[in-house]
C-alpha positions as CSV (number, residue, x, y, z in Angstrom):
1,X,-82.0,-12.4,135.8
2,X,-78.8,-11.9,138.4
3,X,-80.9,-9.0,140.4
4,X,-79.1,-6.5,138.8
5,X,-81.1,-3.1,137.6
6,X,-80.8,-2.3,133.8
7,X,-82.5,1.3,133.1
8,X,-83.5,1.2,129.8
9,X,-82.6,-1.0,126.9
10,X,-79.4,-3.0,126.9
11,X,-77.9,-2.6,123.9
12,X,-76.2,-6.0,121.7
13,X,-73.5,-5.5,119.0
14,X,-73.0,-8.3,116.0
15,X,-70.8,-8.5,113.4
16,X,-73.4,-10.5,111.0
17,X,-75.9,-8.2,109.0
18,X,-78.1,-11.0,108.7
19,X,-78.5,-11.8,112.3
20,X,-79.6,-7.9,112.8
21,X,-81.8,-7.5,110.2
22,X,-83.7,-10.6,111.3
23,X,-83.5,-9.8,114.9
24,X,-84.8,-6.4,115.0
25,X,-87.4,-6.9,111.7
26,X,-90.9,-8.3,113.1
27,X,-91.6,-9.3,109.5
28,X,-88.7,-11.3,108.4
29,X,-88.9,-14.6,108.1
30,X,-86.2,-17.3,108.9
31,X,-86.6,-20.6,106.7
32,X,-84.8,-23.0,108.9
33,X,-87.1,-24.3,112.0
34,X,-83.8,-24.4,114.5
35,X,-83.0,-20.5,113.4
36,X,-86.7,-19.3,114.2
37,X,-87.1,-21.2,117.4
38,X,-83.6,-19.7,118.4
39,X,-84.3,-16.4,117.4
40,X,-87.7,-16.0,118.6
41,X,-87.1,-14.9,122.3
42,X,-84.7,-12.1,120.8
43,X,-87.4,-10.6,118.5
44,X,-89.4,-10.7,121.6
45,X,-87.1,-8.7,123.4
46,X,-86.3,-6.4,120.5
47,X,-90.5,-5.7,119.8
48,X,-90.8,-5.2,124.1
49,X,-87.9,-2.7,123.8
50,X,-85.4,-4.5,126.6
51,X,-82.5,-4.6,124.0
52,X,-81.4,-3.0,121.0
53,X,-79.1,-5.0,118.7
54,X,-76.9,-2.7,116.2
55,X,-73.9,-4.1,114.0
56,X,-70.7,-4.3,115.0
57,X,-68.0,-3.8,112.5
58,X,-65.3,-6.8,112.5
59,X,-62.7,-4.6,112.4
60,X,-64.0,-3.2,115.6
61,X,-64.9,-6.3,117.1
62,X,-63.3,-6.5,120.8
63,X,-64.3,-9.9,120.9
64,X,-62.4,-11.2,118.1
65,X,-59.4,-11.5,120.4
66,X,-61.7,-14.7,122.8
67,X,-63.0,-16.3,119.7
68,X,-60.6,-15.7,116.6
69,X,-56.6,-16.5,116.1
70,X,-55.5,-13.0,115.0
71,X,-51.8,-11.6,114.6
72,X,-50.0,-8.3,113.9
73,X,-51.1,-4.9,113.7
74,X,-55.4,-6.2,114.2
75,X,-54.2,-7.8,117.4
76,X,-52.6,-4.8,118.4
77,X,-55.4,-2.5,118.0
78,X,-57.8,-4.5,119.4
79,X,-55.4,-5.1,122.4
80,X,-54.9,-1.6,122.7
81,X,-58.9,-1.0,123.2
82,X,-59.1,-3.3,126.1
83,X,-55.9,-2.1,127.9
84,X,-56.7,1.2,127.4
């Protein structure tokens, strides 16, 4: 989309099991109309074989820090993974 060569599969992290299993399962089903139109362009791209998506433990999760007030030693760690 910006011109920019990708070789092979791009690989997405998530920190919701649900989200993964439905993703990357052709034969789940979502039951909310919003949720399947949403996720249908990514089980596209999951069944083509552009992107992987693989869960992302919280703990882990570098992108906590943009979207989550956290504090003390979590903070630090996950500080310490992007300054390092």
């Amino acid at each position: 989309m910006f011109g920019v060569p990708i070789d092979g599969p791009v690989n997405m992290y998530c920190d919701n099991s649900g989200v993964v299993v439905n993703a990357s399962r052709p034969e789940s089903t979502l039951k909310k109309k919003h949720n399947a139109i949403a996720c249908h362009p990514v089980c596209e791209a999951v069944a083509a074989g552009t992107i992987r998506i693989a869960k992302e433990d919280g703990k882990t999760n570098i992108a906590d820090l943009l979207t989550k007030p956290l504090c003390g030693p979590r903070l630090k760690d996950l500080c310490a993974k992007v300054l390092y």
